[in-house]
N, C-alpha and C positions, 0 to 999 in steps of 0.2 A: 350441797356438798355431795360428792361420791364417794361411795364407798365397796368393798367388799366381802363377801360371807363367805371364809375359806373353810370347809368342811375337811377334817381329817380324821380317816376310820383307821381301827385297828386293824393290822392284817389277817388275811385270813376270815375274817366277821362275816363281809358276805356269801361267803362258802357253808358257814355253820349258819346263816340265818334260815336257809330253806327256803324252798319254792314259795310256797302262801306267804309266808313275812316277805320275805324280799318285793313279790309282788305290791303285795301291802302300804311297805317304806314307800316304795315307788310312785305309788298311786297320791301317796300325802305328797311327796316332796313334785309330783307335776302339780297339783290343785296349791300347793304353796308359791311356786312362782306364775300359775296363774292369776291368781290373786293380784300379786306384787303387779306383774303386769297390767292386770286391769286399773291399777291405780297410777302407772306409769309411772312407777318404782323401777321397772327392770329394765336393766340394757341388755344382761346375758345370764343364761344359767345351764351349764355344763357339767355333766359325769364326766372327768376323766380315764382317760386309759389307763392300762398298763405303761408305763415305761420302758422308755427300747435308748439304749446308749450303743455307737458307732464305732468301732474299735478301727485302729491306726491299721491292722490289715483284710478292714470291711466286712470284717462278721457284725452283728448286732447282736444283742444281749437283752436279756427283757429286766426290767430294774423291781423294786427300786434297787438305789445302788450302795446308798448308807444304810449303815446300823441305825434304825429306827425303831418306833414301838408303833407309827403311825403312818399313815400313805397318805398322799393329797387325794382325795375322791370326788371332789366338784367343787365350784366356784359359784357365785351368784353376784353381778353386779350392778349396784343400785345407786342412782341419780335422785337427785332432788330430794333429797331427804337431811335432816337434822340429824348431829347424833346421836340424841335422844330419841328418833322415831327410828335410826339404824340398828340399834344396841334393844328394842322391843321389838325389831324386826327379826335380829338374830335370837333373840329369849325364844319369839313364837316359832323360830323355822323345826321342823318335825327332826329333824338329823339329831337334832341337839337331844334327842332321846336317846340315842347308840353313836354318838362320832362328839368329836370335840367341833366347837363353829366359833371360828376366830374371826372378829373384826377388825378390819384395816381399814384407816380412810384412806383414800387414793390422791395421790399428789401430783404435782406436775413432772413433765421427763425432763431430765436435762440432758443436754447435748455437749 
């Protein structure tokens, strides 16, 4: 099965985390998806940007763009796993100490 580890932080968090912490976070959450990789769990694991929306007379705008309490911050997605080895995946990932990590299994598209 596939699935995904959507990571979402408060805003504003890594501005107030600071150089050494942020560095810190950083350095857990590459040695976590290496891991996951070395066991050929991972297809992808991505920090998000900022958000930019296109306005009708082509200014762009940096988002997010709803009333939220939370921002999308990264993704991670992982193959071949059960959901019981997805949901111990998510418990260990380091985020889950400062960000909410939501699991989603991933389905097929329809057309």
């Amino acid at each position: 099965m596939s699935f995904a580890l959507v990571i979402l932080e408060a805003h504003g968090q890594r501005a107030e985390r600071g150089q050494a912490c942020g560095e810190a976070a950083y350095a857990a959450m590459l040695a976590f998806a290496d891991d996951l990789r070395e066991r050929g769990q991972l297809v992808l694991a991505q920090a998000l940007a900022t958000a930019q929306q296109r306005h009708l007379d082509g200014r762009w705008t940096d988002g997010p763009f709803t009333e939220a309490k939370e921002f999308l911050g990264g993704i991670f997605l992982l193959q071949n796993v059960s959901r019981a080895e997805a949901q111990a995946i998510a418990t260990a990932c380091p985020a889950a100490a400062w960000a909410t990590v939501e699991l989603r299994e991933l389905g097929p598209c329809f057309t």
